[in-house]
PDB file with one MODEL, atoms N, CA, C and O in Angstrom:
MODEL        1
ATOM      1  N   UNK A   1      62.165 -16.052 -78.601  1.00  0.00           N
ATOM      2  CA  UNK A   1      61.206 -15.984 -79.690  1.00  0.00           C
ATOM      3  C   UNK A   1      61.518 -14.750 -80.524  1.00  0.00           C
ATOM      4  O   UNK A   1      61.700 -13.597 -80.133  1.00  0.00           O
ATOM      5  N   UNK A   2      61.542 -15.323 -81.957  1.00  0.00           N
ATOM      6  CA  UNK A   2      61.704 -13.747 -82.828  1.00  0.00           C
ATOM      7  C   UNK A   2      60.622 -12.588 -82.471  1.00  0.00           C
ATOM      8  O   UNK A   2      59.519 -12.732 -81.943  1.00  0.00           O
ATOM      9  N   UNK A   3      61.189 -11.525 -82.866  1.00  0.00           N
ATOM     10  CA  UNK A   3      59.624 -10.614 -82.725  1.00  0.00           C
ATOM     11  C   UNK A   3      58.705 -10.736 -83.676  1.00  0.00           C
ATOM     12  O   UNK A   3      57.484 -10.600 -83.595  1.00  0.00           O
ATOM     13  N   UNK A   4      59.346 -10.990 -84.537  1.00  0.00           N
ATOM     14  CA  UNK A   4      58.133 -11.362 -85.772  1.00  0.00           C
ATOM     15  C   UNK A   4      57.104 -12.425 -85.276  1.00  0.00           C
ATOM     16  O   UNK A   4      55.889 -12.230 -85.235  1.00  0.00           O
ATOM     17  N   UNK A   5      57.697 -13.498 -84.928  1.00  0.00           N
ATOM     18  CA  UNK A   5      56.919 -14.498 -84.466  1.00  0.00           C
ATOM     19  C   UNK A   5      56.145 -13.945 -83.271  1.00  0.00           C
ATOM     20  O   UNK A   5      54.951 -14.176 -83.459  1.00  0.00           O
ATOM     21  N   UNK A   6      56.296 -13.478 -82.424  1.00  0.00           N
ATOM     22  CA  UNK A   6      55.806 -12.830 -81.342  1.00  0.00           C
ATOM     23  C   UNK A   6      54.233 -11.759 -81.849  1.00  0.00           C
ATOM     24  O   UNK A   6      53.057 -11.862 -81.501  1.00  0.00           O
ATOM     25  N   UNK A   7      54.742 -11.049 -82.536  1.00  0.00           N
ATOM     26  CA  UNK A   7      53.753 -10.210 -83.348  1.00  0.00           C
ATOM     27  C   UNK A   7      52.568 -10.940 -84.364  1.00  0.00           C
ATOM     28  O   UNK A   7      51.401 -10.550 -84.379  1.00  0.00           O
ATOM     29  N   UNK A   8      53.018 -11.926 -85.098  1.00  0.00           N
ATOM     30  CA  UNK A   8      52.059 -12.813 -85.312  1.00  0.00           C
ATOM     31  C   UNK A   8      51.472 -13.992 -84.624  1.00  0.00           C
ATOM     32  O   UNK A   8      51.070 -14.993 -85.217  1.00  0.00           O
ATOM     33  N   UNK A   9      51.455 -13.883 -83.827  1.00  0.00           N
ATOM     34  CA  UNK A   9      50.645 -14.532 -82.745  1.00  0.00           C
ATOM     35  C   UNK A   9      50.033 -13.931 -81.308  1.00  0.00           C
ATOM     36  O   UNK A   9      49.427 -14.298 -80.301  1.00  0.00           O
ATOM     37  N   UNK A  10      50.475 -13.041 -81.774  1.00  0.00           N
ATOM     38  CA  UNK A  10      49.605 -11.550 -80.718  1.00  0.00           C
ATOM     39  C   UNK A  10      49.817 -11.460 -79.742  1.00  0.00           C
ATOM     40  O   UNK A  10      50.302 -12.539 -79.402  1.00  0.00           O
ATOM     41  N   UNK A  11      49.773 -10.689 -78.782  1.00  0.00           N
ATOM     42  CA  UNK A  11      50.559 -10.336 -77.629  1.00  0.00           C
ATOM     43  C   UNK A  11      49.327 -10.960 -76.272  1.00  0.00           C
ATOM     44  O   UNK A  11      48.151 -11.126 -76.597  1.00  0.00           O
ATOM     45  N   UNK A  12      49.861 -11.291 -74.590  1.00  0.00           N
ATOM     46  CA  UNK A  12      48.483 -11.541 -74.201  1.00  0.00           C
ATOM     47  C   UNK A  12      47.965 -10.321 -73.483  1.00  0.00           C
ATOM     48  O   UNK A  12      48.461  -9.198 -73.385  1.00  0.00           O
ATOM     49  N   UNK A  13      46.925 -10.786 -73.039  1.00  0.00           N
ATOM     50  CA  UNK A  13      46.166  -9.828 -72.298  1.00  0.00           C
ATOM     51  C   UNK A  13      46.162 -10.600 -70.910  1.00  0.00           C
ATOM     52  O   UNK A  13      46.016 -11.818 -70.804  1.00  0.00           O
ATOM     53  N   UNK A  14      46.314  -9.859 -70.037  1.00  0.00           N
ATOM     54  CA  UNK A  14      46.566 -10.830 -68.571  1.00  0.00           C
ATOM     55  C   UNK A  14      45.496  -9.702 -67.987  1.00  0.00           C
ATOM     56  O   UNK A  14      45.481  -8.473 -68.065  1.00  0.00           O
ATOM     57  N   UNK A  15      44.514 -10.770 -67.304  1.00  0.00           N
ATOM     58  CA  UNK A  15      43.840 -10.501 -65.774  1.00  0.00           C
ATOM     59  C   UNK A  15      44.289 -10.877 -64.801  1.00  0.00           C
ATOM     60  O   UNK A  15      44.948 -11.883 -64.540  1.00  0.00           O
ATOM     61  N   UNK A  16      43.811  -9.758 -63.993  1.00  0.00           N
ATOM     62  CA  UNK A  16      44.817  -9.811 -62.709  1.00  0.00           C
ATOM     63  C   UNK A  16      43.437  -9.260 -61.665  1.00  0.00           C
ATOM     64  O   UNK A  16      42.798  -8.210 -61.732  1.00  0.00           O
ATOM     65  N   UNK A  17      43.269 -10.687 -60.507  1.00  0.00           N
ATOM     66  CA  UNK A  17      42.000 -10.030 -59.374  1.00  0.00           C
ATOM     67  C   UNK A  17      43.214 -10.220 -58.756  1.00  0.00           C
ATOM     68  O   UNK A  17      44.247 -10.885 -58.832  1.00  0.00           O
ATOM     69  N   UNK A  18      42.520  -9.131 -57.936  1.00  0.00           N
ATOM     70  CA  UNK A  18      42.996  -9.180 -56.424  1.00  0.00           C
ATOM     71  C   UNK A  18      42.109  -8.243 -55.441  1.00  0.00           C
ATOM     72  O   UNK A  18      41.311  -7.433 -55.911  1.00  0.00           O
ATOM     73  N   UNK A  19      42.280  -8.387 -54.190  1.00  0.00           N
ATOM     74  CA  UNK A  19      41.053  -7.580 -53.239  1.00  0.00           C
ATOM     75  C   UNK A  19      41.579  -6.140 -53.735  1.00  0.00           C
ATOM     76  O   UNK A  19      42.674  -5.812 -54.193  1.00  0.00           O
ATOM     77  N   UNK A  20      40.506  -5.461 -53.502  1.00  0.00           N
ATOM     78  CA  UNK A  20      40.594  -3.411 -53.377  1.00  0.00           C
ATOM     79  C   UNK A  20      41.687  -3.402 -52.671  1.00  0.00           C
ATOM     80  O   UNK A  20      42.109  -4.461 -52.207  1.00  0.00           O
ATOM     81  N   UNK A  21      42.399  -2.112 -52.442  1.00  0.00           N
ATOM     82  CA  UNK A  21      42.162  -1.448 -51.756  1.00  0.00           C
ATOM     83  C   UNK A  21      44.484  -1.477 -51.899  1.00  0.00           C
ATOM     84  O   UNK A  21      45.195  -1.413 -50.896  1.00  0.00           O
ATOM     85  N   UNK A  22      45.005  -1.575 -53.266  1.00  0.00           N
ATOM     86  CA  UNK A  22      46.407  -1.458 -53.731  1.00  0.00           C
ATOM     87  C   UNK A  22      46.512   0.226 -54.133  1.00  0.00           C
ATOM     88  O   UNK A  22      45.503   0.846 -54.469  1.00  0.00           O
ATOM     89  N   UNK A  23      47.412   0.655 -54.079  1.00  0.00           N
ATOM     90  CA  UNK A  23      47.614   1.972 -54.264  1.00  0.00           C
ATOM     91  C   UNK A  23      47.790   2.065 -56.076  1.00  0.00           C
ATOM     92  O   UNK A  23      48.017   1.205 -56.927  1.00  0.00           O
ATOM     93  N   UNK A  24      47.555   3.584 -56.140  1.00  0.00           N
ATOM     94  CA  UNK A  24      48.135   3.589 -57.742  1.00  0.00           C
ATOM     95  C   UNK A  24      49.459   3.033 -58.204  1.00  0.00           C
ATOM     96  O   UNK A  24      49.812   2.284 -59.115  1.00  0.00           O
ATOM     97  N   UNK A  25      50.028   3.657 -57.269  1.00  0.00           N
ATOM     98  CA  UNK A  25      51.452   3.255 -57.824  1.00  0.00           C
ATOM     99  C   UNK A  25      52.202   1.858 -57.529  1.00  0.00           C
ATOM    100  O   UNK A  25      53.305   1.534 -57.968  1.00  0.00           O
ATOM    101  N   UNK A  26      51.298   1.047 -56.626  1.00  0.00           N
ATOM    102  CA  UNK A  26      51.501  -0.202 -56.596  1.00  0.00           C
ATOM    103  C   UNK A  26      50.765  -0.997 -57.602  1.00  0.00           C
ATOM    104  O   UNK A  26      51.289  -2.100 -57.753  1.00  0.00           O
ATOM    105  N   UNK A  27      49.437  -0.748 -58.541  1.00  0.00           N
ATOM    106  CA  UNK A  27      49.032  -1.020 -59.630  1.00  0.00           C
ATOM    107  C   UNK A  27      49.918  -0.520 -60.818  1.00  0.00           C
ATOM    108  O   UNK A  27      49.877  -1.228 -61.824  1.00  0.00           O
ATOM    109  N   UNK A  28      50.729   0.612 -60.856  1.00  0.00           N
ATOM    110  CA  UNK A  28      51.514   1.178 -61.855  1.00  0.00           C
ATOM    111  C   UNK A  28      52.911   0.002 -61.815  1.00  0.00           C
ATOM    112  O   UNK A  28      53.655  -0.441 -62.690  1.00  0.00           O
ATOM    113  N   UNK A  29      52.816  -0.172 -60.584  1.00  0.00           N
ATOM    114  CA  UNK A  29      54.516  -0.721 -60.466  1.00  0.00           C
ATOM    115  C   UNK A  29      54.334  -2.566 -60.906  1.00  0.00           C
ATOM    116  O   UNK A  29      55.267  -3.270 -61.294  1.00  0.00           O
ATOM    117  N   UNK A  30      52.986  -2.996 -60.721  1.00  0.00           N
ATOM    118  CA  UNK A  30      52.450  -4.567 -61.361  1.00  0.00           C
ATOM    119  C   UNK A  30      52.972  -4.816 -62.316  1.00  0.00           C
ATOM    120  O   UNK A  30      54.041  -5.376 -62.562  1.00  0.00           O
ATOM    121  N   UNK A  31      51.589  -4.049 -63.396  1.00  0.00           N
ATOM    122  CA  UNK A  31      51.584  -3.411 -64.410  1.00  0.00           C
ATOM    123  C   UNK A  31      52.884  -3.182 -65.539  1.00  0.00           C
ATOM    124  O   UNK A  31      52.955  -3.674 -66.665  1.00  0.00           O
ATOM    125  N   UNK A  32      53.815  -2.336 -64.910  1.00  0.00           N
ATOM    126  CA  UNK A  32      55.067  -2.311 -65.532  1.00  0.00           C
ATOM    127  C   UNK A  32      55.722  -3.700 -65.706  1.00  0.00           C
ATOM    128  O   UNK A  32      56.000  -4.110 -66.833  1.00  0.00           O
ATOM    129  N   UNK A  33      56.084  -4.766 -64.073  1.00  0.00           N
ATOM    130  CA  UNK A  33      56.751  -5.956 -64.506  1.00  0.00           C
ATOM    131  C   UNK A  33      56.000  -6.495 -65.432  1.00  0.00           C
ATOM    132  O   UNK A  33      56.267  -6.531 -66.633  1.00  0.00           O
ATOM    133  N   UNK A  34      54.831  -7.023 -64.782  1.00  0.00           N
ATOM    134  CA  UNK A  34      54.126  -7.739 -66.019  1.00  0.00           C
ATOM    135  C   UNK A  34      54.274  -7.538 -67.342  1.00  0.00           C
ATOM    136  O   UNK A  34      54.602  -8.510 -68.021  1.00  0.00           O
ATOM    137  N   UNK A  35      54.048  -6.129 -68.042  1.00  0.00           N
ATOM    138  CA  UNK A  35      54.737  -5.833 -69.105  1.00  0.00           C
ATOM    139  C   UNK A  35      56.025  -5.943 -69.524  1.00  0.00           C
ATOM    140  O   UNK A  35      56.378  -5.677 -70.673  1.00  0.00           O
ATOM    141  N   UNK A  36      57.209  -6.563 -68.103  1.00  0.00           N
ATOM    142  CA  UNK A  36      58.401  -5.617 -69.105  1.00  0.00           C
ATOM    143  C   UNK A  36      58.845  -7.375 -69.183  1.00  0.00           C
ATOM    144  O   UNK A  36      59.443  -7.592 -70.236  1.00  0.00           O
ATOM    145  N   UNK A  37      58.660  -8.822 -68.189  1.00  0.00           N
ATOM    146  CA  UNK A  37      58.449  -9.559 -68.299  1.00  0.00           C
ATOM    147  C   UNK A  37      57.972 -10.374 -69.547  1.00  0.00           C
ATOM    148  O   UNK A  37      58.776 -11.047 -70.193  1.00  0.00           O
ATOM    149  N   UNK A  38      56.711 -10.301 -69.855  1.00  0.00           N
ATOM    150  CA  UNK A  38      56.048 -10.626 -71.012  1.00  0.00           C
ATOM    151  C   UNK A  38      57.459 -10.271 -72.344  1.00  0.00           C
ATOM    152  O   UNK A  38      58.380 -10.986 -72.741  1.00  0.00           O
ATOM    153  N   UNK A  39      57.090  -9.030 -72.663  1.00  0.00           N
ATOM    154  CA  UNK A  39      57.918  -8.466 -73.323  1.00  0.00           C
ATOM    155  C   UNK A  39      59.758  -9.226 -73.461  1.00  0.00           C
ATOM    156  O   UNK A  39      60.406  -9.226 -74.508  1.00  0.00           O
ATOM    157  N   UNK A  40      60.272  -9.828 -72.045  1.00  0.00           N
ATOM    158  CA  UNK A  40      61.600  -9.837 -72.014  1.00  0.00           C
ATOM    159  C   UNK A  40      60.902 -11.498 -72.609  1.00  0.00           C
ATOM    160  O   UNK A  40      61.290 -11.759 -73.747  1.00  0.00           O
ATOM    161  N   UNK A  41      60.418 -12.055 -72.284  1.00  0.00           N
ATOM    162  CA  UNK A  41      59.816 -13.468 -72.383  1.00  0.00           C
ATOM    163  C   UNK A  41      59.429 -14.102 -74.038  1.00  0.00           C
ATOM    164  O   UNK A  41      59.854 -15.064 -74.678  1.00  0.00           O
ATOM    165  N   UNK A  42      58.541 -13.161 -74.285  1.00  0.00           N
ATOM    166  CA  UNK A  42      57.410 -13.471 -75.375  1.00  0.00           C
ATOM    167  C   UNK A  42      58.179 -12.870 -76.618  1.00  0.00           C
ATOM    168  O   UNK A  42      58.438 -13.533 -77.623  1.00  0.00           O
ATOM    169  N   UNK A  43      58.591 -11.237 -76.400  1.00  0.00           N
ATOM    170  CA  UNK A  43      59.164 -10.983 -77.557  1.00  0.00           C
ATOM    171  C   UNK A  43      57.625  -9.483 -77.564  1.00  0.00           C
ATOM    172  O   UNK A  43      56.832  -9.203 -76.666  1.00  0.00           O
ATOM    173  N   UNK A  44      57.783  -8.880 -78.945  1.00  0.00           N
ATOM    174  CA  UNK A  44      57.005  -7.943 -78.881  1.00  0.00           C
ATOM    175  C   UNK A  44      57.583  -6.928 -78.554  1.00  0.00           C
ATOM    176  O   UNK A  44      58.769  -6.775 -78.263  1.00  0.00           O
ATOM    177  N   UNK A  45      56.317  -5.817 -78.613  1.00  0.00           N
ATOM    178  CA  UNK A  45      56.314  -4.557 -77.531  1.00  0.00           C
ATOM    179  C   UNK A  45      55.539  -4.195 -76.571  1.00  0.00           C
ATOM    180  O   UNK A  45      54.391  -4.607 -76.405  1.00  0.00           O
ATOM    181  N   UNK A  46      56.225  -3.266 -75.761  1.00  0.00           N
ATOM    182  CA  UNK A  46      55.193  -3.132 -74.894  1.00  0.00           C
ATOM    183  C   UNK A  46      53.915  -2.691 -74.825  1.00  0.00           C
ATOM    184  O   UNK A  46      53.040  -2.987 -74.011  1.00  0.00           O
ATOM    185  N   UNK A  47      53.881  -1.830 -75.910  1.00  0.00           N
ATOM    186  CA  UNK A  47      52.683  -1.956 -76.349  1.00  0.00           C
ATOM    187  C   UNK A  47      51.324  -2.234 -76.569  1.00  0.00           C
ATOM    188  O   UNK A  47      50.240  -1.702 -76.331  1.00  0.00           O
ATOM    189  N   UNK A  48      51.757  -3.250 -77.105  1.00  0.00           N
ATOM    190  CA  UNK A  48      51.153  -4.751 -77.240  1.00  0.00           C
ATOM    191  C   UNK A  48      50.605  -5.646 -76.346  1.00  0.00           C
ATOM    192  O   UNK A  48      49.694  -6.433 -76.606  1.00  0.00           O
ATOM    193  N   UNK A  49      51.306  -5.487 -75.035  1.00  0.00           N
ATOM    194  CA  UNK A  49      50.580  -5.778 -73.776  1.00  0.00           C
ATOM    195  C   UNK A  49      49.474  -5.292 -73.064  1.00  0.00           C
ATOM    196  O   UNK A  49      49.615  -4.234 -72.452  1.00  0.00           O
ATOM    197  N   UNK A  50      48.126  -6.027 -73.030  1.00  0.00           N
ATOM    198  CA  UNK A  50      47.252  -5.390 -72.030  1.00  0.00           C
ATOM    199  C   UNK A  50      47.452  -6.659 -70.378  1.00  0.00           C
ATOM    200  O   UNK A  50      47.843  -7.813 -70.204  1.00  0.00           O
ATOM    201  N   UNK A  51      46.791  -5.287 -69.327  1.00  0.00           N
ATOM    202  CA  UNK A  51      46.896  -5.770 -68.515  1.00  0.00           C
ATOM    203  C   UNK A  51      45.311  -5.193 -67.495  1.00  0.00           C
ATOM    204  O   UNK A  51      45.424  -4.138 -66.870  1.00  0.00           O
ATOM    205  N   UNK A  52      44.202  -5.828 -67.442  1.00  0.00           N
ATOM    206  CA  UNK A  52      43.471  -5.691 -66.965  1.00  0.00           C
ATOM    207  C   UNK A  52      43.520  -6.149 -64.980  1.00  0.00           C
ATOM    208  O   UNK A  52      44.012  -7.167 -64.495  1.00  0.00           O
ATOM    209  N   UNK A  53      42.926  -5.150 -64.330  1.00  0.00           N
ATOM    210  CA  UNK A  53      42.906  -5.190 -63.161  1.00  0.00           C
ATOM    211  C   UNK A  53      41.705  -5.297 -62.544  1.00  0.00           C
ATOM    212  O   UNK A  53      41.014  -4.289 -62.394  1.00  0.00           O
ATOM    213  N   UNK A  54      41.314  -6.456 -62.128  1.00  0.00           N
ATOM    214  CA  UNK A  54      39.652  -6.317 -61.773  1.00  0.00           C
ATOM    215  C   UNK A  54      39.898  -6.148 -60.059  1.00  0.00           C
ATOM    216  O   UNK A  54      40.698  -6.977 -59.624  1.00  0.00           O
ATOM    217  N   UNK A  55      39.436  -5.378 -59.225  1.00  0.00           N
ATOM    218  CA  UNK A  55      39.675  -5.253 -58.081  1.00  0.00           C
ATOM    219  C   UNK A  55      38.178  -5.821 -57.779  1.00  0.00           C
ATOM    220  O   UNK A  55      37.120  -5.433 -58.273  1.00  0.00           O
ATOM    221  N   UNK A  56      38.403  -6.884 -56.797  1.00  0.00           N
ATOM    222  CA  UNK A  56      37.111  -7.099 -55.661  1.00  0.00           C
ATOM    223  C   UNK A  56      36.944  -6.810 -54.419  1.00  0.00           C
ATOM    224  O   UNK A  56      37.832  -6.913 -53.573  1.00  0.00           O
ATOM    225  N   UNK A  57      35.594  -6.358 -54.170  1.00  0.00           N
ATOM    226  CA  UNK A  57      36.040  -5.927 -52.629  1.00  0.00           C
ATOM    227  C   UNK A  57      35.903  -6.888 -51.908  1.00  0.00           C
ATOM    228  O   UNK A  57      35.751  -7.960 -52.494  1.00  0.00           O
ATOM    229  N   UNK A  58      35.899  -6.903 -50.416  1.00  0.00           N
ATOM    230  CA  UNK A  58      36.166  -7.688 -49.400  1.00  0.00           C
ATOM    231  C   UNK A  58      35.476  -8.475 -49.098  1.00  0.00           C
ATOM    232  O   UNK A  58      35.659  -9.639 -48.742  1.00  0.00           O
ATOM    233  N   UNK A  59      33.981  -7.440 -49.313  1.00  0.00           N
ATOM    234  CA  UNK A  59      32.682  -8.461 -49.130  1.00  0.00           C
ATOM    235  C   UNK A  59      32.740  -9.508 -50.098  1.00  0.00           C
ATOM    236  O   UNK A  59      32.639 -10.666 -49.694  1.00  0.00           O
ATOM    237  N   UNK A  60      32.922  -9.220 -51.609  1.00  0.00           N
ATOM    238  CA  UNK A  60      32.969 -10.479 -52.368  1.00  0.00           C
ATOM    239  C   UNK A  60      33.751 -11.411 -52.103  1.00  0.00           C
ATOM    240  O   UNK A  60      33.426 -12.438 -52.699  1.00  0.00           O
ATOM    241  N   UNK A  61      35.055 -11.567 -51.182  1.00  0.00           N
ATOM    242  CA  UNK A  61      35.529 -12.742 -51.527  1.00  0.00           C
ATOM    243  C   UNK A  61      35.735 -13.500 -50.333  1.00  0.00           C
ATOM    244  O   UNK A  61      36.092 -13.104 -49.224  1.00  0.00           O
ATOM    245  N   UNK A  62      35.435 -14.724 -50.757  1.00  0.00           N
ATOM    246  CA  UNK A  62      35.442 -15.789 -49.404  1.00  0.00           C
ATOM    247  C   UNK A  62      36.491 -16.768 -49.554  1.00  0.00           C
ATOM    248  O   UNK A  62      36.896 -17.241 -50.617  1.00  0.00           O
ATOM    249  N   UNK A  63      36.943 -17.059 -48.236  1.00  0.00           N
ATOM    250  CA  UNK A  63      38.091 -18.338 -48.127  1.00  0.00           C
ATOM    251  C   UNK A  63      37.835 -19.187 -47.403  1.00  0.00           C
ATOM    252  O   UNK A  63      37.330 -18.628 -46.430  1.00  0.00           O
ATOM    253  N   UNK A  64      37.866 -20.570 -47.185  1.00  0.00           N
ATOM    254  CA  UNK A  64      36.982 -21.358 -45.893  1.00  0.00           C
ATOM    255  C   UNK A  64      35.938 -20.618 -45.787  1.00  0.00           C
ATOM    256  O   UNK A  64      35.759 -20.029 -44.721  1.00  0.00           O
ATOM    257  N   UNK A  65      35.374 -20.530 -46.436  1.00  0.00           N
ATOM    258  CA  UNK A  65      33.649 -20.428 -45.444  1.00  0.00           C
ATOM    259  C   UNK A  65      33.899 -18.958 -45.147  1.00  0.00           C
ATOM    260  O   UNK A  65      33.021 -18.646 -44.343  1.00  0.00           O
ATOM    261  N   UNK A  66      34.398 -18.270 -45.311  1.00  0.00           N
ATOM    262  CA  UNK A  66      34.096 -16.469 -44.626  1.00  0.00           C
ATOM    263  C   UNK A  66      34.767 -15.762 -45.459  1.00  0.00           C
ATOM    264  O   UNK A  66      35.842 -16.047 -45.986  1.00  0.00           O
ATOM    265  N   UNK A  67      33.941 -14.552 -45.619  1.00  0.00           N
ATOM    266  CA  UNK A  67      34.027 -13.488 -46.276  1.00  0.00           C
ATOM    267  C   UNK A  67      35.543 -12.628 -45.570  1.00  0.00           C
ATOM    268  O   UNK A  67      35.920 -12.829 -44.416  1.00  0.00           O
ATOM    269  N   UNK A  68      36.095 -11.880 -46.338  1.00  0.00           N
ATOM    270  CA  UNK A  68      37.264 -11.579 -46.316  1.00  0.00           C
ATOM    271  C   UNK A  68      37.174 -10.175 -45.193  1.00  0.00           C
ATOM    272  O   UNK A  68      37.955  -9.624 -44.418  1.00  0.00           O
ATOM    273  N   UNK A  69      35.999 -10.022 -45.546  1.00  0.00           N
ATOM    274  CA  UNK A  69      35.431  -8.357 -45.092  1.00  0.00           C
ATOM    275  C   UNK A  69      34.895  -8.748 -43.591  1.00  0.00           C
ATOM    276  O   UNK A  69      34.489  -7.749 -42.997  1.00  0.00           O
ATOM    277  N   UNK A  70      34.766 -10.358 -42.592  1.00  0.00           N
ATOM    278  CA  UNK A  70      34.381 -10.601 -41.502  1.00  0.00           C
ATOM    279  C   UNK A  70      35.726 -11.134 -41.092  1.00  0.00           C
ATOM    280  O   UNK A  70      35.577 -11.782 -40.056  1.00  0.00           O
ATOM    281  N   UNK A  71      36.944 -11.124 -41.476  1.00  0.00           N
ATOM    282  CA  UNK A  71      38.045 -11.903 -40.963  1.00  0.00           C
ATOM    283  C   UNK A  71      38.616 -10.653 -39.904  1.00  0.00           C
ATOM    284  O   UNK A  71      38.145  -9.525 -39.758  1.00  0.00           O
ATOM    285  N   UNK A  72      39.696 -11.226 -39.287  1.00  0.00           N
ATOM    286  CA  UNK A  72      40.262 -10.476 -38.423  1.00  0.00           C
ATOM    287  C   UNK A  72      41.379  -9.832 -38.997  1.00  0.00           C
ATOM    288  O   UNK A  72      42.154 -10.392 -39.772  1.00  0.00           O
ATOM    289  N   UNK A  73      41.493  -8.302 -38.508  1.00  0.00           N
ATOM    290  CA  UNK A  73      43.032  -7.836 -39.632  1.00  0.00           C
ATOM    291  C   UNK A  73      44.130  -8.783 -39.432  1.00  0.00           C
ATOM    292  O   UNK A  73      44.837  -8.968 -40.422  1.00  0.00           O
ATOM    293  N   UNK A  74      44.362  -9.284 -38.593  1.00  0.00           N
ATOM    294  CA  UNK A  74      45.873 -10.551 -38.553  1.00  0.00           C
ATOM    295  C   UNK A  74      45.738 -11.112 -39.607  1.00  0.00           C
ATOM    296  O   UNK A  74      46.699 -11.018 -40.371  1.00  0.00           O
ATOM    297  N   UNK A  75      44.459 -11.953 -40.108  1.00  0.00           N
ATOM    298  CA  UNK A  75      44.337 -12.779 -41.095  1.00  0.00           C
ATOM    299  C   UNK A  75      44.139 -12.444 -42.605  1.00  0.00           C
ATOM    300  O   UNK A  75      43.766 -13.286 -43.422  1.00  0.00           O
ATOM    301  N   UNK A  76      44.385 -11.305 -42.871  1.00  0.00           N
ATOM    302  CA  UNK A  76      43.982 -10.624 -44.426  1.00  0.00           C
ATOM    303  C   UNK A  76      45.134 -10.099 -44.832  1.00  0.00           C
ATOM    304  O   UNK A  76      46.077  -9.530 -44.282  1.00  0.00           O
ATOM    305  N   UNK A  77      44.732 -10.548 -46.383  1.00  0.00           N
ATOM    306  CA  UNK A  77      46.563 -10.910 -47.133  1.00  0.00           C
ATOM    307  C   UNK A  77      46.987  -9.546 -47.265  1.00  0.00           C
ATOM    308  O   UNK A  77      46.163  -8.677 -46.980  1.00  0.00           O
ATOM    309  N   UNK A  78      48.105  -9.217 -47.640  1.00  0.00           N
ATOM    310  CA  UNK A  78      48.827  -7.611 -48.275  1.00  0.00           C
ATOM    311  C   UNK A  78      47.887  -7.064 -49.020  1.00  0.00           C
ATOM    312  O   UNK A  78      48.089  -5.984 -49.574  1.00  0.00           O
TER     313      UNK A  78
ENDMDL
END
């Protein structure tokens, strides 16, 4: 895609959940692909990219029937 074209049609904004509890620099290091991705993809700058991070905690999220925050550590994702 040209950048022009890219620029007139605006860059996206990506949400991103995932449970608490990722380090900074594993949110820094997302963050960056996602941007440099988009960017290698879409066209643009980086700029131009937002990237929102909604963290939930454990208690909020359920899979089958149980809260993430009552599972056993074996069973809870990265």
């Amino acid at each position: 895609m040209h950048h022009d074209t890219a620029r007139s049609l605006g860059m996206p904004i990506y949400h991103i959940e995932m449970m608490e509890g990722r380090t900074p620099e594993q949110k820094r290091k997302l963050v960056e692909a996602v941007t440099r991705v988009s960017v290698d993809i879409l066209g643009g700058s980086p700029e131009a990219v937002h990237v929102l991070i909604h963290e939930i905690p454990r208690d909020n999220w359920a899979t089958g029937g149980q809260l993430w925050s009552e599972r056993k550590p074996s069973s809870s994702p990265r």
